[in-house]
PQR file with spaces between the fields and no chain letter, atoms N, CA, C, O and H, PARSE charges and radii, in Angstrom:
ATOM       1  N    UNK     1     -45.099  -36.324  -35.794 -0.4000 1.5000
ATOM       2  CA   UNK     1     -43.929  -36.023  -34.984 -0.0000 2.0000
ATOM       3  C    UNK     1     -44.348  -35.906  -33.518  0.5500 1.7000
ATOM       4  O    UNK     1     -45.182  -35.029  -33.293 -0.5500 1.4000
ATOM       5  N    UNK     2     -44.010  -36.476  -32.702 -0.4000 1.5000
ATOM       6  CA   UNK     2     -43.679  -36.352  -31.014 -0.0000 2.0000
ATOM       7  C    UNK     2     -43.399  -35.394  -30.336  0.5500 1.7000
ATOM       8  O    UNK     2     -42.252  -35.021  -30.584 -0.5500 1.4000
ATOM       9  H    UNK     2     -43.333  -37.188  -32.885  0.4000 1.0000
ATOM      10  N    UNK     3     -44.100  -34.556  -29.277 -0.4000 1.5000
ATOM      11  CA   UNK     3     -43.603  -33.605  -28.808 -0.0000 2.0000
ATOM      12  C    UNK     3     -42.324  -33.759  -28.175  0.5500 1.7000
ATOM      13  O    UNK     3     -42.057  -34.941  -27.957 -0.5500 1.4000
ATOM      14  H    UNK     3     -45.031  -34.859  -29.076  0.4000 1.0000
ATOM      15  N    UNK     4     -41.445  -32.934  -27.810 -0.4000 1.5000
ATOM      16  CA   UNK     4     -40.176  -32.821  -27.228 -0.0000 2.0000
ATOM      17  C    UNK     4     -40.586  -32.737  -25.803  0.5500 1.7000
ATOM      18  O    UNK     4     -41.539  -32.000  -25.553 -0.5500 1.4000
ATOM      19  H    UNK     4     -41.662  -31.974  -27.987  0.4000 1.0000
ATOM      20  N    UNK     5     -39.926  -33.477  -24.683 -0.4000 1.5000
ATOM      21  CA   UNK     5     -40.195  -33.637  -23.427 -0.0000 2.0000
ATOM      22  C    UNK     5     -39.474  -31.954  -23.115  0.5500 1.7000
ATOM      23  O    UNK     5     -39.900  -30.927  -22.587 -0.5500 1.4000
ATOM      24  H    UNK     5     -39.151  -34.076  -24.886  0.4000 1.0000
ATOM      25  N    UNK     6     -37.824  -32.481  -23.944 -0.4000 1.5000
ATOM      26  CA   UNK     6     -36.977  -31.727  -23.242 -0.0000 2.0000
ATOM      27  C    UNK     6     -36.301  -30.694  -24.444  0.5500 1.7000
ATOM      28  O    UNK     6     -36.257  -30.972  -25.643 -0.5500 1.4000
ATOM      29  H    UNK     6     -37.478  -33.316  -24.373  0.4000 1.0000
ATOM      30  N    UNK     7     -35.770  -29.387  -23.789 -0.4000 1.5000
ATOM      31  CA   UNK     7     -35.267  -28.477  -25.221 -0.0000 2.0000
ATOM      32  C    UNK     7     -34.010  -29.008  -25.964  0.5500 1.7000
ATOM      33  O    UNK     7     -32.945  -29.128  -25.358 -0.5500 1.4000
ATOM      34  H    UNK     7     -35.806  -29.161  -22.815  0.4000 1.0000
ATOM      35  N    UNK     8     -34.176  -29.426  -27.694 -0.4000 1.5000
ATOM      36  CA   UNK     8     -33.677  -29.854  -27.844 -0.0000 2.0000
ATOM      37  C    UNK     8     -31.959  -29.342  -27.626  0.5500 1.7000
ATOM      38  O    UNK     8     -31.045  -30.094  -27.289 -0.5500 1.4000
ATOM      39  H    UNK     8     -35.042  -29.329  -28.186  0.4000 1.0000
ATOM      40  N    UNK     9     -31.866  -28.134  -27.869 -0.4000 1.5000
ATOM      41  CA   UNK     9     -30.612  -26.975  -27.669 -0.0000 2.0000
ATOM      42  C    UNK     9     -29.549  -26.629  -26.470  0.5500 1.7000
ATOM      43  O    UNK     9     -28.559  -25.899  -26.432 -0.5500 1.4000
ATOM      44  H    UNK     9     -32.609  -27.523  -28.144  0.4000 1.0000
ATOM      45  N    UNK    10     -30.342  -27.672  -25.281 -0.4000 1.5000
ATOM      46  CA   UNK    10     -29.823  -27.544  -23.572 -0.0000 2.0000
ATOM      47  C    UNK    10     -29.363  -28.858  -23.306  0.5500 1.7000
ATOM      48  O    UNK    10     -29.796  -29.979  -23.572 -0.5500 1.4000
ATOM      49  H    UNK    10     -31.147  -28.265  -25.311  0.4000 1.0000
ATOM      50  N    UNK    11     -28.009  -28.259  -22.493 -0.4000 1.5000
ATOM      51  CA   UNK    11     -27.337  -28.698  -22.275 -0.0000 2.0000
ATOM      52  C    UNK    11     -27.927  -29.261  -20.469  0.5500 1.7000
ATOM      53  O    UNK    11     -27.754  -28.404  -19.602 -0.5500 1.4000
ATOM      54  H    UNK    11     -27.658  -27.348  -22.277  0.4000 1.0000
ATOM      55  N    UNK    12     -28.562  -30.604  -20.010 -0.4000 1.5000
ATOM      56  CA   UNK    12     -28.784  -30.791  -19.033 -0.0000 2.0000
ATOM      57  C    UNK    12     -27.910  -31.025  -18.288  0.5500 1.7000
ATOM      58  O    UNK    12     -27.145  -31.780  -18.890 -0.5500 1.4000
ATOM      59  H    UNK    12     -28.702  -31.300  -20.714  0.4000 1.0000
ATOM      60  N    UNK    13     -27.201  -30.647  -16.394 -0.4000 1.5000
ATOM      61  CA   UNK    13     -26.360  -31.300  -15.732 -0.0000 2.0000
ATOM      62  C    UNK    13     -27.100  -32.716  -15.089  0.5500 1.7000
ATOM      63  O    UNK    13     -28.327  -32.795  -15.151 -0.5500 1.4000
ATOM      64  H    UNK    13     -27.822  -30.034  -15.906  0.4000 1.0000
ATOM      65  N    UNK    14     -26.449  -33.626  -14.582 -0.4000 1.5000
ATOM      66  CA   UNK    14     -27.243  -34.584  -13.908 -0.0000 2.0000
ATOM      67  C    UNK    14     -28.126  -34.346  -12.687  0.5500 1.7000
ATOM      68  O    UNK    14     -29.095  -35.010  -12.318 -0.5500 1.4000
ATOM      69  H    UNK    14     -25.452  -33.562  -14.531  0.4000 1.0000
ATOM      70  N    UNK    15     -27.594  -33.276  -12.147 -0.4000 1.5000
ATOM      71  CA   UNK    15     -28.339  -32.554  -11.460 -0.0000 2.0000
ATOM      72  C    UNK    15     -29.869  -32.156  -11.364  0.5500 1.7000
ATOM      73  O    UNK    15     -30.634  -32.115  -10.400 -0.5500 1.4000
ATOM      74  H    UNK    15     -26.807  -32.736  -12.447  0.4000 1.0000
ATOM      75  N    UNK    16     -30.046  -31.869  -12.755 -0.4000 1.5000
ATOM      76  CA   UNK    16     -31.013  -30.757  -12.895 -0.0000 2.0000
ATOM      77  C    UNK    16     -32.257  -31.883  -12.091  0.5500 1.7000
ATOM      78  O    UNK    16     -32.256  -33.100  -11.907 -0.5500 1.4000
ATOM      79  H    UNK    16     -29.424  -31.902  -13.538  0.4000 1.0000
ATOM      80  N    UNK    17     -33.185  -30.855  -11.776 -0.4000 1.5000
ATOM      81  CA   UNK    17     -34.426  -31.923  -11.514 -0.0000 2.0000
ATOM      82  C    UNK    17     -35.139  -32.424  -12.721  0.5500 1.7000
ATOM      83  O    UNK    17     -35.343  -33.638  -12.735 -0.5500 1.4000
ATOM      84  H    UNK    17     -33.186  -29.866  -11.926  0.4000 1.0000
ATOM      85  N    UNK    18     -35.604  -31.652  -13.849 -0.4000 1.5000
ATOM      86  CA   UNK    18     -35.705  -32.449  -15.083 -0.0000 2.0000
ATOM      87  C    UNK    18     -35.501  -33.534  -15.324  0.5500 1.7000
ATOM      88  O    UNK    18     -36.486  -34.268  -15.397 -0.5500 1.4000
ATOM      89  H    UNK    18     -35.439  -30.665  -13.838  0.4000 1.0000
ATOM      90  N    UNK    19     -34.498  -33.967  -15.494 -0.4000 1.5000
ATOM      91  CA   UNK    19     -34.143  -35.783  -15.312 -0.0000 2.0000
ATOM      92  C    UNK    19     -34.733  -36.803  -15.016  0.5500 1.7000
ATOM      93  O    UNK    19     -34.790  -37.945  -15.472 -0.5500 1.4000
ATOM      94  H    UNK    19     -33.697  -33.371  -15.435  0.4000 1.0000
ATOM      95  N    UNK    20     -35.391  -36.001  -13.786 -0.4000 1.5000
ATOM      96  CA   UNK    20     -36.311  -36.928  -13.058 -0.0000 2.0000
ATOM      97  C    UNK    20     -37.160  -37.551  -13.071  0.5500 1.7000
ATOM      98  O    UNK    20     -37.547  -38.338  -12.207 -0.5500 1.4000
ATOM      99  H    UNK    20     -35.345  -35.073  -13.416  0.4000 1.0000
ATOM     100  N    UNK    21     -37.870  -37.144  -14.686 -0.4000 1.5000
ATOM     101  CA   UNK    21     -38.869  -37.250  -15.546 -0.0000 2.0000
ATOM     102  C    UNK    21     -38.620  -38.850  -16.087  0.5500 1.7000
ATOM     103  O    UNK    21     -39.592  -39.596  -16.199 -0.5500 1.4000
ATOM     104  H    UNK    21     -37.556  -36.505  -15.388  0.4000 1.0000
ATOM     105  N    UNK    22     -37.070  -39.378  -16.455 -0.4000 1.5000
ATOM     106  CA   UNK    22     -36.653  -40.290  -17.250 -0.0000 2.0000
ATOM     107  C    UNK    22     -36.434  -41.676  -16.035  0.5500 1.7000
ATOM     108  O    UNK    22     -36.677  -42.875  -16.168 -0.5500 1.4000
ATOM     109  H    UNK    22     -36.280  -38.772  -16.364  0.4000 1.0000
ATOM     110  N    UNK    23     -35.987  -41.047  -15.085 -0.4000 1.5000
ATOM     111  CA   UNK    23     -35.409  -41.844  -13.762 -0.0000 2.0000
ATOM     112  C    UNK    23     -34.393  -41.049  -13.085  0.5500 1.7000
ATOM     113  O    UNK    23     -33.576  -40.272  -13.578 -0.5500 1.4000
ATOM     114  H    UNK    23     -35.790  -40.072  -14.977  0.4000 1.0000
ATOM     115  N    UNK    24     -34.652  -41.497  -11.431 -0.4000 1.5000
ATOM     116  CA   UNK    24     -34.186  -40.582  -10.459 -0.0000 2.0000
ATOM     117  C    UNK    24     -32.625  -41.120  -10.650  0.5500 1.7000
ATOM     118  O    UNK    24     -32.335  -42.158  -11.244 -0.5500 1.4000
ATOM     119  H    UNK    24     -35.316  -42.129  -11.030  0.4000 1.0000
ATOM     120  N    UNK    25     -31.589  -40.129   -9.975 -0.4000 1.5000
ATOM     121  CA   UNK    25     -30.356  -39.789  -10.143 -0.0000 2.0000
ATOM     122  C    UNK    25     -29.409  -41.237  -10.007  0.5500 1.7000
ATOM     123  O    UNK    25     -28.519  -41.610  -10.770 -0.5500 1.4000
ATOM     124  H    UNK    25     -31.824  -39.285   -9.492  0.4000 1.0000
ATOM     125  N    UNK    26     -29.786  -41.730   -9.099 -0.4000 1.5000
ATOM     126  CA   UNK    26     -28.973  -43.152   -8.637 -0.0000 2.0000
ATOM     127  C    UNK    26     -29.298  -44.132  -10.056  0.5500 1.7000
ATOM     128  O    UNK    26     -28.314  -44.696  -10.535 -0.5500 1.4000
ATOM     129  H    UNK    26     -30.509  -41.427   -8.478  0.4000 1.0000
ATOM     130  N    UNK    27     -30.438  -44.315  -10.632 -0.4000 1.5000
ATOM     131  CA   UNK    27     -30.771  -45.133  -11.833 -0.0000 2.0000
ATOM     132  C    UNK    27     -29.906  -44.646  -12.880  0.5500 1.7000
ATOM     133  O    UNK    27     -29.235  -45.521  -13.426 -0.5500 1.4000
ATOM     134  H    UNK    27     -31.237  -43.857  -10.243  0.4000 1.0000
ATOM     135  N    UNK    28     -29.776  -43.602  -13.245 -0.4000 1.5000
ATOM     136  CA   UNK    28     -29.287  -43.195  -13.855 -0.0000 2.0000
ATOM     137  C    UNK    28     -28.009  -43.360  -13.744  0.5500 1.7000
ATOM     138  O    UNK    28     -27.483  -43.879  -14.729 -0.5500 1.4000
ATOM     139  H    UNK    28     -30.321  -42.891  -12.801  0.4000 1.0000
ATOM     140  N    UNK    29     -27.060  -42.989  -12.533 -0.4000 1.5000
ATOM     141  CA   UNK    29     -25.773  -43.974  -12.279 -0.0000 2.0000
ATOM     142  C    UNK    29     -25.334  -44.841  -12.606  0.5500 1.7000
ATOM     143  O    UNK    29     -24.111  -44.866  -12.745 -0.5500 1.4000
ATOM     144  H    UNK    29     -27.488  -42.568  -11.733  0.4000 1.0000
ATOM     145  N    UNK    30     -26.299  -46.230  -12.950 -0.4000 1.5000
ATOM     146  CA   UNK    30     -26.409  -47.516  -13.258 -0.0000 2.0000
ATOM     147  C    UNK    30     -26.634  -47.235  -14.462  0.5500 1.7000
ATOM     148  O    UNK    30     -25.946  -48.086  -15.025 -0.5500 1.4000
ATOM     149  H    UNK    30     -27.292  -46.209  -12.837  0.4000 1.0000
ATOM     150  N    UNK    31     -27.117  -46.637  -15.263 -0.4000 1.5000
ATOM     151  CA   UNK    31     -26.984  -47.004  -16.259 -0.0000 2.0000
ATOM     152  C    UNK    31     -26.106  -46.903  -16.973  0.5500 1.7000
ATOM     153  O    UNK    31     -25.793  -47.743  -17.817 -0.5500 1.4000
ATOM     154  H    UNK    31     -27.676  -45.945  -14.805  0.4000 1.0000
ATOM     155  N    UNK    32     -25.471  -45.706  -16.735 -0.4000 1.5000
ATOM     156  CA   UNK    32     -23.846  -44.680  -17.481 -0.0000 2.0000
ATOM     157  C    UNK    32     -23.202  -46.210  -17.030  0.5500 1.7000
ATOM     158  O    UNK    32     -22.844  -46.877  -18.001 -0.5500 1.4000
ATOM     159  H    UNK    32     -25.726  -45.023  -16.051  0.4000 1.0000
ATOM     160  N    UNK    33     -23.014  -46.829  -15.736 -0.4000 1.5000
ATOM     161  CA   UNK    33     -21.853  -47.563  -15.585 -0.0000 2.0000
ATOM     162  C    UNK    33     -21.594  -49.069  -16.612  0.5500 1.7000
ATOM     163  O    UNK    33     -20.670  -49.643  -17.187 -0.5500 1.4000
ATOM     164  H    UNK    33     -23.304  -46.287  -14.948  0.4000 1.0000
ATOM     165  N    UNK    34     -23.056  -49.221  -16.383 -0.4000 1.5000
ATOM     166  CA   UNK    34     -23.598  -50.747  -17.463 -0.0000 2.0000
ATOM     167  C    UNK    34     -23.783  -50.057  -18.830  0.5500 1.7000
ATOM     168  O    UNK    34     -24.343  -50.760  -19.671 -0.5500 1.4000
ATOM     169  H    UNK    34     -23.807  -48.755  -15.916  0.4000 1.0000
ATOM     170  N    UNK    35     -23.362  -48.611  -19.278 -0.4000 1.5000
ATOM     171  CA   UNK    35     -23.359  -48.266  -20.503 -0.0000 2.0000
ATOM     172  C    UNK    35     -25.020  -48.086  -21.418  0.5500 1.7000
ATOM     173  O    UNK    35     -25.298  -47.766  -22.574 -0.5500 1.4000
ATOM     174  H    UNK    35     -22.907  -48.040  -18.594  0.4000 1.0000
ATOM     175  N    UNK    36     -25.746  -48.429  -20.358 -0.4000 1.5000
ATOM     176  CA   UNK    36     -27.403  -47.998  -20.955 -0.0000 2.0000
ATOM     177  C    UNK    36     -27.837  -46.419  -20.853  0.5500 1.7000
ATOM     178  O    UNK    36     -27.062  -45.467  -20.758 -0.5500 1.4000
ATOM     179  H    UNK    36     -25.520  -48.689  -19.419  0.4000 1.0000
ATOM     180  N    UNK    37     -29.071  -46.386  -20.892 -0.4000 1.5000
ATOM     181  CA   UNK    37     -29.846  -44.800  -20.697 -0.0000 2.0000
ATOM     182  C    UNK    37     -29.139  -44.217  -22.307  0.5500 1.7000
ATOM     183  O    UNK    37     -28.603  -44.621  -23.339 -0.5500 1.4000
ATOM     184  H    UNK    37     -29.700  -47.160  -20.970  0.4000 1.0000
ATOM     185  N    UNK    38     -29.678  -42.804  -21.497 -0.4000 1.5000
ATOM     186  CA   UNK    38     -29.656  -42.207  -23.031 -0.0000 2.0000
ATOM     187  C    UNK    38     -28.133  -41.482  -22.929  0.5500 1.7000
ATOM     188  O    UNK    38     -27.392  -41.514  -21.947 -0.5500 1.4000
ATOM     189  H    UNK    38     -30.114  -42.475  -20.659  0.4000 1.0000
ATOM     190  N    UNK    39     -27.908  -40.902  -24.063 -0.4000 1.5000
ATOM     191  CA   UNK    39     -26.044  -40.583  -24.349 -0.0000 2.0000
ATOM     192  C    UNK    39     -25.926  -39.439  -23.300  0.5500 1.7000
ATOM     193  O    UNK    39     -26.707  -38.637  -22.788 -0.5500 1.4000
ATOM     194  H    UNK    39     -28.510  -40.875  -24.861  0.4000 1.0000
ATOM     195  N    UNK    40     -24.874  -39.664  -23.229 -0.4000 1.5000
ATOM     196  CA   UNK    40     -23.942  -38.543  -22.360 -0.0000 2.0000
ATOM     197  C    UNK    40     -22.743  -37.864  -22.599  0.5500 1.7000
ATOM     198  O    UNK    40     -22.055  -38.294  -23.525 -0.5500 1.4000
ATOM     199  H    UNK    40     -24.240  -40.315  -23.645  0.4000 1.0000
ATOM     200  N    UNK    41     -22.416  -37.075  -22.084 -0.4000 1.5000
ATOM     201  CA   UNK    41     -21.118  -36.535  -21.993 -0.0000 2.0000
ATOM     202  C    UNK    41     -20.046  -36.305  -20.597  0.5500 1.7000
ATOM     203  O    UNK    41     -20.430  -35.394  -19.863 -0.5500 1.4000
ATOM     204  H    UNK    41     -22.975  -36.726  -21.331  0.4000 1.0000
ATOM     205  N    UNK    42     -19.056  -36.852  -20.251 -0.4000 1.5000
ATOM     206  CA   UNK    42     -18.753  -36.471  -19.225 -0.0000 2.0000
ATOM     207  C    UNK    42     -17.252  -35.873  -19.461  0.5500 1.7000
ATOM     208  O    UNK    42     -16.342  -36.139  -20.246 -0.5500 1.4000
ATOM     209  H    UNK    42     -18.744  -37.592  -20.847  0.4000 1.0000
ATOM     210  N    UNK    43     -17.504  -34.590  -18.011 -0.4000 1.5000
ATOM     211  CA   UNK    43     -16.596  -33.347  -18.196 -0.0000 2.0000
ATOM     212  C    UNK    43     -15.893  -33.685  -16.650  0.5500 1.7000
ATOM     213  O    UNK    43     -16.412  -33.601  -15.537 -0.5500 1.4000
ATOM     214  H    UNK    43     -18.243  -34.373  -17.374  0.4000 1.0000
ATOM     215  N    UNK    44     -14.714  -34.036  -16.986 -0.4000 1.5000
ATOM     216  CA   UNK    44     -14.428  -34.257  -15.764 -0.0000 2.0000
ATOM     217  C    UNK    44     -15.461  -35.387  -14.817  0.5500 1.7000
ATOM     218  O    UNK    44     -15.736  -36.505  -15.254 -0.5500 1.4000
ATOM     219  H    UNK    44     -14.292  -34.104  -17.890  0.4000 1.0000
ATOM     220  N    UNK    45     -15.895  -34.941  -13.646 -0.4000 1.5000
ATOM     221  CA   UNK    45     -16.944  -35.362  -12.295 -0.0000 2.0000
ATOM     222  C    UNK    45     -18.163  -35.027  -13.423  0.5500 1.7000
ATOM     223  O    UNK    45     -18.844  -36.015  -13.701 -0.5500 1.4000
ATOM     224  H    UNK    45     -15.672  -34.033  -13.292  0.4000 1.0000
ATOM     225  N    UNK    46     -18.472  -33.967  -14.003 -0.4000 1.5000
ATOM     226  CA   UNK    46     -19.558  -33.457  -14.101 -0.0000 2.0000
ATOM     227  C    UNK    46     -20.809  -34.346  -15.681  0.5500 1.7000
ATOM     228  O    UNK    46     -20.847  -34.563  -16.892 -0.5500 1.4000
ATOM     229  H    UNK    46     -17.919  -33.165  -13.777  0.4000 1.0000
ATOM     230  N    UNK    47     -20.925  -34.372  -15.486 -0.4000 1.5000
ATOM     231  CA   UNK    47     -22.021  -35.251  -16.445 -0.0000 2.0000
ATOM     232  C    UNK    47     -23.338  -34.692  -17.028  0.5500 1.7000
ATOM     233  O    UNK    47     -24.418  -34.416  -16.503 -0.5500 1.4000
ATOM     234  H    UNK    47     -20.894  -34.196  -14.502  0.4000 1.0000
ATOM     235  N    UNK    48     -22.862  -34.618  -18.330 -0.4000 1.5000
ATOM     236  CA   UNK    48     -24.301  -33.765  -18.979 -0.0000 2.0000
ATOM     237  C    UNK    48     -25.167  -34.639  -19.770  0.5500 1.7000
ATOM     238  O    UNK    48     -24.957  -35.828  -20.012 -0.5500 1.4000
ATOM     239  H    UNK    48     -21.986  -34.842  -18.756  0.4000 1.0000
ATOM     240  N    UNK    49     -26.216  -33.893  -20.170 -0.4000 1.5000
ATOM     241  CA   UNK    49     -26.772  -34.715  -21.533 -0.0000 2.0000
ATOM     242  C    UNK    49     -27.826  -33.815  -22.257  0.5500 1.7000
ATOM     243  O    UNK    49     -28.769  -33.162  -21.811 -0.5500 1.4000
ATOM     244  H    UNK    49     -26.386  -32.928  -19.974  0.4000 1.0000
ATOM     245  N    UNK    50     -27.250  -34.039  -23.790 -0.4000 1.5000
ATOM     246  CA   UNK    50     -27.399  -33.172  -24.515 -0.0000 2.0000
ATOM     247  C    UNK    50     -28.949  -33.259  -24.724  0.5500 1.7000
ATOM     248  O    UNK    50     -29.451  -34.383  -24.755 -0.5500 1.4000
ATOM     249  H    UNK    50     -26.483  -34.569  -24.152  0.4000 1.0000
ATOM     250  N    UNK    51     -29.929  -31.895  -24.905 -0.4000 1.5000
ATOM     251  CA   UNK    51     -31.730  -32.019  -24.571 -0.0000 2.0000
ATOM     252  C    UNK    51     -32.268  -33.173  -26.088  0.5500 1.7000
ATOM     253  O    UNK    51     -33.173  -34.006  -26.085 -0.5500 1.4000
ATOM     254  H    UNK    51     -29.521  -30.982  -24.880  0.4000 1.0000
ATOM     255  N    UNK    52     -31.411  -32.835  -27.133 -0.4000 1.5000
ATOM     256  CA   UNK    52     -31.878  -33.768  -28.948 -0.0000 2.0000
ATOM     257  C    UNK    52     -31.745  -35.178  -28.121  0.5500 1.7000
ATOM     258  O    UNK    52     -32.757  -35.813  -27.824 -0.5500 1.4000
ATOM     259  H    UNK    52     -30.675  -32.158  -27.136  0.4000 1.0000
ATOM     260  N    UNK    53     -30.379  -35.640  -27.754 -0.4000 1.5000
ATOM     261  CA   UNK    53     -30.068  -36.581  -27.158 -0.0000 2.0000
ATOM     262  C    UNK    53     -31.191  -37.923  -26.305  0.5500 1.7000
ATOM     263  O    UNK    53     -31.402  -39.135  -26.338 -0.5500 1.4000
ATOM     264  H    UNK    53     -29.557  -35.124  -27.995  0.4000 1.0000
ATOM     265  N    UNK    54     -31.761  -36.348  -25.416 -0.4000 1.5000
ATOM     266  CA   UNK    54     -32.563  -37.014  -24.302 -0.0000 2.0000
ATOM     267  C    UNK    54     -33.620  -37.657  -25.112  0.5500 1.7000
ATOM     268  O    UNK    54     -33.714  -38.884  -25.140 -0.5500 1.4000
ATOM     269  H    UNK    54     -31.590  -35.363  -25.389  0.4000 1.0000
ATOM     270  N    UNK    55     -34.720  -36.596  -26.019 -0.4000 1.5000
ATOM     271  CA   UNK    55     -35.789  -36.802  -26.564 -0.0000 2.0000
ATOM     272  C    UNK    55     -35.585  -37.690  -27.533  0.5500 1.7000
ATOM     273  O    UNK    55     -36.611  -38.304  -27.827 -0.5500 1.4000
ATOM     274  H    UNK    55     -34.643  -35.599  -25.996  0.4000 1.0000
ATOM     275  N    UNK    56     -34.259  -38.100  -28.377 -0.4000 1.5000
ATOM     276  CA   UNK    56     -34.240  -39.411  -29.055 -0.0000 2.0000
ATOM     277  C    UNK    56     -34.495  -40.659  -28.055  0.5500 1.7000
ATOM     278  O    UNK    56     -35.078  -41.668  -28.451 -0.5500 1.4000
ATOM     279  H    UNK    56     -33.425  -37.601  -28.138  0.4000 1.0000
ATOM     280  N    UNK    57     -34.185  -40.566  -27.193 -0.4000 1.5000
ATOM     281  CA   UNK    57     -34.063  -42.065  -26.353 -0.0000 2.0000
ATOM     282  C    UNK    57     -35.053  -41.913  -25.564  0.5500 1.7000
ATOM     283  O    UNK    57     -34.931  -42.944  -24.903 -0.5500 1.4000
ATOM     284  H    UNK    57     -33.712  -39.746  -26.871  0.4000 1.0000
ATOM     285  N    UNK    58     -36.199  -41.241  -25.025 -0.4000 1.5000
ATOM     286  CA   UNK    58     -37.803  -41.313  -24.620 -0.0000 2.0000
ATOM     287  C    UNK    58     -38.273  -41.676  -25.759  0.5500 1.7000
ATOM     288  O    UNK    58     -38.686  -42.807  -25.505 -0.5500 1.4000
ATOM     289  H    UNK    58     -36.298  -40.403  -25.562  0.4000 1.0000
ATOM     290  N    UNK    59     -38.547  -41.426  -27.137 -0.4000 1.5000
ATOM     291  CA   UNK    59     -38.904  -41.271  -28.133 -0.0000 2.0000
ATOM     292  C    UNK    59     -38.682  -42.988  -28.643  0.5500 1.7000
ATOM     293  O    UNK    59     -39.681  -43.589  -29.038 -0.5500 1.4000
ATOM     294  H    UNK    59     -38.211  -40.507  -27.343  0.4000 1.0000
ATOM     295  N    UNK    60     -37.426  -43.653  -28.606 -0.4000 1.5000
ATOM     296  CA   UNK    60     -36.815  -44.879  -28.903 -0.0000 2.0000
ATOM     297  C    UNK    60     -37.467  -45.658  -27.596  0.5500 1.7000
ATOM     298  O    UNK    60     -37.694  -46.830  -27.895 -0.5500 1.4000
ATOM     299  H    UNK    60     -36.615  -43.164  -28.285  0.4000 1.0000
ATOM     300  N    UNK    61     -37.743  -45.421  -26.567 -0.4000 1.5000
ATOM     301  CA   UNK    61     -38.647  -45.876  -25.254 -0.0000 2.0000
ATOM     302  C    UNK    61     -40.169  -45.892  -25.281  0.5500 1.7000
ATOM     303  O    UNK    61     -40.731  -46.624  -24.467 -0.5500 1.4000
ATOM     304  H    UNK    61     -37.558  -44.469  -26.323  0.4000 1.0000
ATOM     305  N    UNK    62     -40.945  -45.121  -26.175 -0.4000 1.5000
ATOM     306  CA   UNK    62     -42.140  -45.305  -26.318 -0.0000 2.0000
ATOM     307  C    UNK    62     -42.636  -46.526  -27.028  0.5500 1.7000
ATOM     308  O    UNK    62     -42.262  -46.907  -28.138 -0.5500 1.4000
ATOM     309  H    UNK    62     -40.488  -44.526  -26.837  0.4000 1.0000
ATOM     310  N    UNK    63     -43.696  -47.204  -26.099 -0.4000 1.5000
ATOM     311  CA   UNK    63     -44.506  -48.054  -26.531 -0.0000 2.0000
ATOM     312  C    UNK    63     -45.937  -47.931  -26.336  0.5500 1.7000
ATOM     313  O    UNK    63     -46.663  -47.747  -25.359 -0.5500 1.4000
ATOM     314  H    UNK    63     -43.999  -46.894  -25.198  0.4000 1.0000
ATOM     315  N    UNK    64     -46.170  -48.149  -28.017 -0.4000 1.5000
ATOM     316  CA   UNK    64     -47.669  -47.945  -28.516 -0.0000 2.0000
ATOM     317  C    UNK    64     -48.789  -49.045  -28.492  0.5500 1.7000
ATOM     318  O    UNK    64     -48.732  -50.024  -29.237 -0.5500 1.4000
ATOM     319  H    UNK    64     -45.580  -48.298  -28.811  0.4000 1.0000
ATOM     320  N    UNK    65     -49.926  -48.811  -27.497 -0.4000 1.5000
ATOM     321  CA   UNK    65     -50.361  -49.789  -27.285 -0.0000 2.0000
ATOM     322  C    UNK    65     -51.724  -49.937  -28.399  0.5500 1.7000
ATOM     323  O    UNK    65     -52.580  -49.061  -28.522 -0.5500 1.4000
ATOM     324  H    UNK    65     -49.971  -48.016  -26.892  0.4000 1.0000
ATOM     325  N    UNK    66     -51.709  -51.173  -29.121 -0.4000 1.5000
ATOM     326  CA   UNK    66     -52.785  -50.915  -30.383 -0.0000 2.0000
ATOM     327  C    UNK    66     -54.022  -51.543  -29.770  0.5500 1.7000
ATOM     328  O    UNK    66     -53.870  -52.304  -28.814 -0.5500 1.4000
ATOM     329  H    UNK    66     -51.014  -51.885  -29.020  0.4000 1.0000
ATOM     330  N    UNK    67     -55.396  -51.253  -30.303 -0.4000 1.5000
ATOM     331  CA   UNK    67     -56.240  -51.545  -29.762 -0.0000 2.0000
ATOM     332  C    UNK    67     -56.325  -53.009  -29.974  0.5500 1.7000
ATOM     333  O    UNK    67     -55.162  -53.366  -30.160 -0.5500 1.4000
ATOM     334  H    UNK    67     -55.519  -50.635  -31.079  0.4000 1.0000
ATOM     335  N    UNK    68     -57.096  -54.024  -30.041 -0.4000 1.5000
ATOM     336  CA   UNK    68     -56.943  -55.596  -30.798 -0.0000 2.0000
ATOM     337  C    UNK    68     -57.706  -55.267  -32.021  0.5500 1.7000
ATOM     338  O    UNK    68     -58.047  -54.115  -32.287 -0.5500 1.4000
ATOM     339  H    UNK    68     -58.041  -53.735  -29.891  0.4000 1.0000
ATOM     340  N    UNK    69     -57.921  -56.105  -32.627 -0.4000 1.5000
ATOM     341  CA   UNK    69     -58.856  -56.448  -33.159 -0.0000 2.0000
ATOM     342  C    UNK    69     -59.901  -56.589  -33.586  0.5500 1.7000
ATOM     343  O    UNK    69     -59.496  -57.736  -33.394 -0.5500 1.4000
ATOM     344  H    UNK    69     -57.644  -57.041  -32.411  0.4000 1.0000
ATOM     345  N    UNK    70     -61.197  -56.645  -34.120 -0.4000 1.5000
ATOM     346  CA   UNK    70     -62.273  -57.167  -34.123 -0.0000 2.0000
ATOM     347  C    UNK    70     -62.886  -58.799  -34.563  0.5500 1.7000
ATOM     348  O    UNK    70     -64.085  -59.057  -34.461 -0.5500 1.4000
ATOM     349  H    UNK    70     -61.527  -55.714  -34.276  0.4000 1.0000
């Protein structure tokens, strides 16, 4: 099992600096609009994302690099 970047139980705003970890605020813009990045919720203006949420889609983003061969 994978450590958790983020708590799975928190509720992030887009705000938070945390985020920043995944891609800075404007990327993230682009993605909600083209429907990519990881899930969201939006409240009104305000835009969250749930912490299980986040760490599924870093987690679905990791690539494992294998050694070759012999």
């Amino acid at each position: 099992m994978r450590p958790n970047i983020f708590e799975n139980d928190r509720l992030y705003d887009d705000t938070d600096k945390e985020l920043d970890a995944i891609a800075p605020r404007p990327k993230r813009a682009q993605w909600r609009h083209r429907r990519g990045g990881p899930n969201f919720m939006r409240f009104g203006r305000r835009i969250k994302y749930h912490g299980a949420d986040l760490n599924s889609w870093v987690n679905e983003a990791l690539v494992v690099n294998e050694a070759p061969a012999s």
